[in-house]
LUMROLO-396733 format. One record per residue (C-alpha): residue number from 0; x negated, y, z. Coordinates in steps of 0.2 Angstrom, whole numbers, m for minus. Example, Ala and Ser with C-alpha at 12.3 -4.5 7.8 and 13.67 -1.06 7.14 Angstrom:
# LUMROLO-396733
SITE     n      px      py      pz
SITE     0     m62     m22      39
SITE     1     m68      m5      36
END
This chain:
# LUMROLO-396733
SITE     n      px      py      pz
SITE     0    m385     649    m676
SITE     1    m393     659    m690
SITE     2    m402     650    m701
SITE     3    m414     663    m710
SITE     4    m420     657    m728
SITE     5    m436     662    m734
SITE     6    m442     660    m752
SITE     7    m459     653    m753
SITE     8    m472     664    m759
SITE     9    m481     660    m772
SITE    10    m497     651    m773
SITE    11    m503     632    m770
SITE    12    m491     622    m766
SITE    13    m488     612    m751
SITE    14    m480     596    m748
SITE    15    m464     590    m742
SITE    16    m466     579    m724
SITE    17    m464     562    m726
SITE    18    m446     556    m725
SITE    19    m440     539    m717
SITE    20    m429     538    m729
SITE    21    m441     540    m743
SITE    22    m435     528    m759
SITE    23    m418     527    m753
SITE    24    m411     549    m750
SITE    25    m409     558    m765
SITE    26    m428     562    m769
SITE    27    m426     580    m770
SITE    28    m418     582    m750
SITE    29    m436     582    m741
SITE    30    m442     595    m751
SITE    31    m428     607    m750
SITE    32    m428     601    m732
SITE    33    m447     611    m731
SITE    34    m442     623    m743
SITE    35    m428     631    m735
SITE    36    m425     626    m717
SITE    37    m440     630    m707
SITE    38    m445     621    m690
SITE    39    m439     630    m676
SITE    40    m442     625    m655
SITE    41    m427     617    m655
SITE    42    m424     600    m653
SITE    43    m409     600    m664
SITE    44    m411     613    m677
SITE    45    m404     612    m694
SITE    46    m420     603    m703
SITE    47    m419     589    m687
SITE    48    m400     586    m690
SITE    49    m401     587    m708
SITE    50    m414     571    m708
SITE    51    m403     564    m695
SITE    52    m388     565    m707
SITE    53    m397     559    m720
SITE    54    m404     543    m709
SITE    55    m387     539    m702
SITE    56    m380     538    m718
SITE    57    m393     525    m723
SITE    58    m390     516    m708
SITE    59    m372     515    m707
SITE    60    m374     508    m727
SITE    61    m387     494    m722
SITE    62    m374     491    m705
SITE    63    m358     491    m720
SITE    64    m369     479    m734
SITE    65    m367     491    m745
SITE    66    m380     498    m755
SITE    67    m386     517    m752
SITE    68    m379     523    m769
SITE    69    m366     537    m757
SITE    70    m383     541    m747
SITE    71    m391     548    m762
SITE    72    m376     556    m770
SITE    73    m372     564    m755
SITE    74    m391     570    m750
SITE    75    m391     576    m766
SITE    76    m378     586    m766
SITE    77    m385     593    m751
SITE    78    m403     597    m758
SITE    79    m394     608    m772
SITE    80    m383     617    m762
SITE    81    m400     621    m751
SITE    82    m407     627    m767
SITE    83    m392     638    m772
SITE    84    m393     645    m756
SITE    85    m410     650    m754
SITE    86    m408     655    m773
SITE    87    m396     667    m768
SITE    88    m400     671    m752
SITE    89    m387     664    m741
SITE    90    m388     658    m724
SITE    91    m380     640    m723
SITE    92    m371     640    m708
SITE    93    m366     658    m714
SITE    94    m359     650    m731
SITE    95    m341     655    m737
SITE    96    m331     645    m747
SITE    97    m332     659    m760
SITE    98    m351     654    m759
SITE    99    m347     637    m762
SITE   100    m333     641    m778
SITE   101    m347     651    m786
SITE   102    m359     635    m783
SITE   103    m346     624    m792
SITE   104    m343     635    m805
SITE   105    m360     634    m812
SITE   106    m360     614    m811
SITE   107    m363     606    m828
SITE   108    m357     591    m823
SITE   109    m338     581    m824
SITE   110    m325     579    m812
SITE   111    m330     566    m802
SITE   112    m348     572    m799
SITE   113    m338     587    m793
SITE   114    m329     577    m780
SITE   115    m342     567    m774
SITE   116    m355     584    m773
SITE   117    m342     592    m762
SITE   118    m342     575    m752
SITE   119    m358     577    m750
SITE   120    m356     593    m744
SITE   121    m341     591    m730
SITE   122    m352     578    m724
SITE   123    m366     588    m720
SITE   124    m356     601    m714
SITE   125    m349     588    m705
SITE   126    m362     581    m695
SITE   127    m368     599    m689
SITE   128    m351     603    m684
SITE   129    m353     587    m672
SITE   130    m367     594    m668
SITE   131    m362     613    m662
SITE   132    m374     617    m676
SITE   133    m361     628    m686
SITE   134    m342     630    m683
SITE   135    m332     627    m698
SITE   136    m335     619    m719
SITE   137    m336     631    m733
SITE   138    m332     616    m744
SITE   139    m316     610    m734
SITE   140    m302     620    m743
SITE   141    m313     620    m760
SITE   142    m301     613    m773
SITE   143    m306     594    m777
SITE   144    m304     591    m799
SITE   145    m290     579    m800
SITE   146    m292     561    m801
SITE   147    m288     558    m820
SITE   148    m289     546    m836
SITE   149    m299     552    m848
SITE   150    m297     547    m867
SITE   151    m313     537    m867
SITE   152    m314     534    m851
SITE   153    m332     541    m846
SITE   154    m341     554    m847
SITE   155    m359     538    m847
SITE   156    m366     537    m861
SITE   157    m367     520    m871
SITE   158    m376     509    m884
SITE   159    m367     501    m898
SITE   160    m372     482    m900
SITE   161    m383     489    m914
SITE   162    m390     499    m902
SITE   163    m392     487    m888
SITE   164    m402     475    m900
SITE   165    m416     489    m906
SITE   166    m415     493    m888
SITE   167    m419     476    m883
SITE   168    m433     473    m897
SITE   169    m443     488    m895
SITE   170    m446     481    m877
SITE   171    m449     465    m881
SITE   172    m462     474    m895
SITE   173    m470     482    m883
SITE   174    m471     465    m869
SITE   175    m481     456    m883
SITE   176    m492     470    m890
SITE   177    m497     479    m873
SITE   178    m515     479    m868
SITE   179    m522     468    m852
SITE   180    m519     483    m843
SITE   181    m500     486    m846
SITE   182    m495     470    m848
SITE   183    m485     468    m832
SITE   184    m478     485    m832
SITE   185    m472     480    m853
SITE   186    m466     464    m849
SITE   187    m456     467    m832
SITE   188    m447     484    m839
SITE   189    m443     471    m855
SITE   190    m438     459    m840
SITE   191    m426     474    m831
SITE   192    m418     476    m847
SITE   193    m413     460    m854
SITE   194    m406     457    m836
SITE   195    m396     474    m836
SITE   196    m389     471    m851
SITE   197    m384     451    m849
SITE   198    m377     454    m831
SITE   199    m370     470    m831
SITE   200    m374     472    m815
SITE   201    m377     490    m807
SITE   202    m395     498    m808
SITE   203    m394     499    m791
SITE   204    m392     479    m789
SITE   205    m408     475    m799
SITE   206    m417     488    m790
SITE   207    m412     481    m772
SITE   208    m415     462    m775
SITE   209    m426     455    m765
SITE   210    m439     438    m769
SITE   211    m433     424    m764
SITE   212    m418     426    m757
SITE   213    m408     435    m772
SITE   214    m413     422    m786
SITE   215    m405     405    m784
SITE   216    m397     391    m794
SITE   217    m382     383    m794
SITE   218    m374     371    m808
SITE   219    m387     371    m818
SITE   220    m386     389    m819
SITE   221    m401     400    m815
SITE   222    m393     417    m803
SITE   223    m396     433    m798
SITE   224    m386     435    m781
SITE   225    m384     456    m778
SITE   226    m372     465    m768
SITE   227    m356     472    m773
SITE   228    m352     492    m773
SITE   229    m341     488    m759
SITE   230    m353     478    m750
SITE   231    m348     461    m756
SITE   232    m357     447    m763
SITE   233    m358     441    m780
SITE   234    m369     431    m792
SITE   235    m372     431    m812
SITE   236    m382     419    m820
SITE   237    m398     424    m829
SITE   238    m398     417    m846
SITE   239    m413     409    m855
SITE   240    m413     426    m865
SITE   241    m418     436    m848
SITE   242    m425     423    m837
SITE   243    m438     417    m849
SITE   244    m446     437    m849
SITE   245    m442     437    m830
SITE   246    m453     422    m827
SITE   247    m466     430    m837
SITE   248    m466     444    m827
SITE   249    m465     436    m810
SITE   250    m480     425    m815
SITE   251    m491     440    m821
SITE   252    m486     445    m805
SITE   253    m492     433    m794
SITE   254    m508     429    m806
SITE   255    m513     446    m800
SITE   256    m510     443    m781
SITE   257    m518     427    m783
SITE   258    m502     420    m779
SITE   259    m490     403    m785
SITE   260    m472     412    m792
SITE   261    m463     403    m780
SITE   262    m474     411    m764
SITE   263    m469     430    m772
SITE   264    m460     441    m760
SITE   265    m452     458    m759
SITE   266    m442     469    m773
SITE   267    m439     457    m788
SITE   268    m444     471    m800
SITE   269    m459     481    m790
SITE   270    m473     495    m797
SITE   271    m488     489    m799
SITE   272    m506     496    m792
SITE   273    m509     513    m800
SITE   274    m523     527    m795
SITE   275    m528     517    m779
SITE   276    m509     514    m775
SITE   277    m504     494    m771
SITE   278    m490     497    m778
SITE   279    m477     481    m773
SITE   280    m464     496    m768
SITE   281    m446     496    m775
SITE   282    m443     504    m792
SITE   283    m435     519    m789
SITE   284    m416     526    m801
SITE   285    m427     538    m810
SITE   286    m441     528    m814
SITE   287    m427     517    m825
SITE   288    m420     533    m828
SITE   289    m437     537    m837
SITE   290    m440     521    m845
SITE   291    m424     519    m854
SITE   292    m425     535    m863
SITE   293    m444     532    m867
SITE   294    m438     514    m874
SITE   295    m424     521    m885
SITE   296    m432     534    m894
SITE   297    m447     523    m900
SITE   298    m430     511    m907
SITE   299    m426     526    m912
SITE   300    m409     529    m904
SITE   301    m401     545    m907
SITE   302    m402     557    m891
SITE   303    m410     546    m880
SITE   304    m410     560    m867
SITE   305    m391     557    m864
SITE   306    m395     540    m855
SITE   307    m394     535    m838
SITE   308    m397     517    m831
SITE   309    m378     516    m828
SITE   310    m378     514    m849
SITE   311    m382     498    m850
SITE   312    m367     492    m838
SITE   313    m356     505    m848
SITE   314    m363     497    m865
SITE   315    m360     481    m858
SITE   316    m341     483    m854
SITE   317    m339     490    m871
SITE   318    m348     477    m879
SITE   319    m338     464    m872
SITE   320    m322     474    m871
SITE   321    m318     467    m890
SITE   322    m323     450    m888
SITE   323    m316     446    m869
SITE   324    m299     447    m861
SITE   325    m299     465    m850
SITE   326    m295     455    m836
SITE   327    m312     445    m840
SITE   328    m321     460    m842
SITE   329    m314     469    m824
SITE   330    m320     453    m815
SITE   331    m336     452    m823
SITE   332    m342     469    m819
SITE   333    m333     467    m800
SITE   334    m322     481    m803
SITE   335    m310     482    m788
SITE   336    m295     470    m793
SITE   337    m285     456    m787
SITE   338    m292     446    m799
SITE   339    m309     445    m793
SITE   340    m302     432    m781
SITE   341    m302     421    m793
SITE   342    m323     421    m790
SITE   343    m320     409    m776
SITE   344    m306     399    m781
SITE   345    m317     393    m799
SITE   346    m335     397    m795
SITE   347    m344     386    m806
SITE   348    m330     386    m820
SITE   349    m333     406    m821
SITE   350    m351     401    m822
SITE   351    m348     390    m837
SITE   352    m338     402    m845
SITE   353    m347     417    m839
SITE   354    m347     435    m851
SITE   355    m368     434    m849
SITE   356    m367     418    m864
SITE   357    m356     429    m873
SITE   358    m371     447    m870
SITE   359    m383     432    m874
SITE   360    m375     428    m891
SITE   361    m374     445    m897
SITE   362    m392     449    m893
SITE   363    m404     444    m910
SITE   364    m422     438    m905
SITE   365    m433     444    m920
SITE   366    m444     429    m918
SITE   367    m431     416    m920
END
């Protein structure tokens, strides 16, 4: 069962195989896969089970509805724990819990990215205990941070409505002033924004819509349907505010393919040809991730390195935390609660009094 790590030498690089979870695993899993867990003659040798893991996760999601956001925390996890241990020369199926306290201990990171890395972890461990691959977890007695309230809440960054506002202008600067050949990429990132930040939905839920199915209209409301963290479905409408730039965007889109708007299909938000790529793939977290920060520092937002995607929907809650009933603001962002039933007993009069009129108040168009 020993599983022998050796550090590459250096020298030209080669590349990571081809994952069939590519766009959907954590990014970093197929290289550290090739990295540190070589072939062997084996049909079930750790790098095989390891991309079996990973596929089953994102198979019993899709199977669940629920978006792949544990797949990519989990196979993450798993890719730095790979990387500690070649690091440090450890065998993984020889790994101690000792081994994985020392791992822990030089986390940066908060509680709950704690918890959900040694999830991550046991479910790996896991899988290759199914599989007679190794007999025992190193991470299964490892003490898990409690589960706490902090003072404020969240260790996410957020924009004040200040914030949000430059935020939002400097991407609709940048929509009007691109040249031919950033035009779409300008005005569909502008387009991502002004929907994050009037929905609140989750990164992952404008990453995961799909044309046509996920826009629709309902009471003279134009929506984006999305999936719930727990697999649900839901709905928020797109205000003129974000589906005037969105419509921009489609129909650049579809001037390009040589297409009406209406026949467009596949990921809502896609990335467009570059360097001989069709591009029409979905956008991946840290593309957004990348975008963001770049679009907050030319507003010139203090430490724009310290945002994640997940900032719009934290900015969002905080935003409308002093203008909207808590019970308002829980419902809105679908956070589990009891109250959330209340979706399908007033659909259209949540519509009508939805929180995204109140984002699209707040938000000051500098060319009106």
């Amino acid at each position: 069962m020993d599983c022998h790590l050796t550090p590459q030498t250096p020298g030209r690089p080669t590349a990571a195989p081809a994952h069939p979870t590519e766009g959907v695993i954590s990014a970093e899993l197929p290289t550290a896969v090739h990295e540190t867990l070589p072939p062997t003659g084996q049909r079930y040798n750790l790098r095989a089970l390891t991309e079996m893991w990973a596929r089953e996760l994102v198979e019993h999601a899709e199977r669940d509805g629920r978006h792949p956001h544990t797949a990519r925390s989990y196979t993450h996890a798993v890719a730095r724990w790979l990387h500690f241990c070649l690091r440090e020369n450890i065998d993984p199926l020889q790994a101690r819990r000792a081994d994985v306290d020392h791992w822990i201990s030089g986390l940066d990171v908060g509680p709950s990215t704690v918890r959900s890395r040694l999830a991550g972890l046991s479910s790996w461990y896991g899988y290759l205990i199914d599989n007679q691959a190794t007999d025992h977890d190193p991470a299964a007695r490892v003490k898990r941070p409690r589960h706490g309230h902090r003072t404020n809440g969240s260790d996410t960054a957020w924009l004040s409505d200040e914030e949000l506002n430059a935020l939002l202008a400097e991407a609709t600067r940048r929509a009007e002033n691109a040249p031919t050949a950033n035009l779409e990429t300008a005005v569909r990132d502008a387009a991502i924004l002004r929907v994050l930040v009037t929905t609140g939905v989750r990164s992952g839920a404008v990453r995961h819509a799909r044309l046509p199915d996920d826009l629709g209209t309902r009471g003279g409301h134009r929506l984006l349907h999305y999936r719930t963290k727990g697999g649900g479905h839901s709905a928020k409408p797109l205000v003129p505010y974000a589906a005037v730039m969105l419509d921009n965007y489609l129909r650049l889109r579809a001037q390009r393919q040589g297409l009406d708007p209406t026949q467009l299909t596949g990921p809502l938000f896609a990335g467009t040809p570059y360097r001989g790529k069709p591009g029409g793939r979905p956008l991946s977290h840290s593309y957004l991730a990348t975008m963001l920060r770049r679009t907050a520092e030319a507003a010139g937002i203090t430490n724009p390195e310290r945002l994640v995607p997940h900032s719009t929907r934290h900015s969002v809650a905080t935003s409308l935390g002093k203008r909207r009933s808590l019970a308002e603001v829980q419902t809105y962002l679908d956070h589990a609660d009891p109250r959330t039933t209340r979706l399908y007993l007033r659909v259209d009069d949540n519509l009508n009094n939805s929180p995204a009129y109140t984002m699209a108040g707040i938000i000051h168009d500098p060319r009106e």
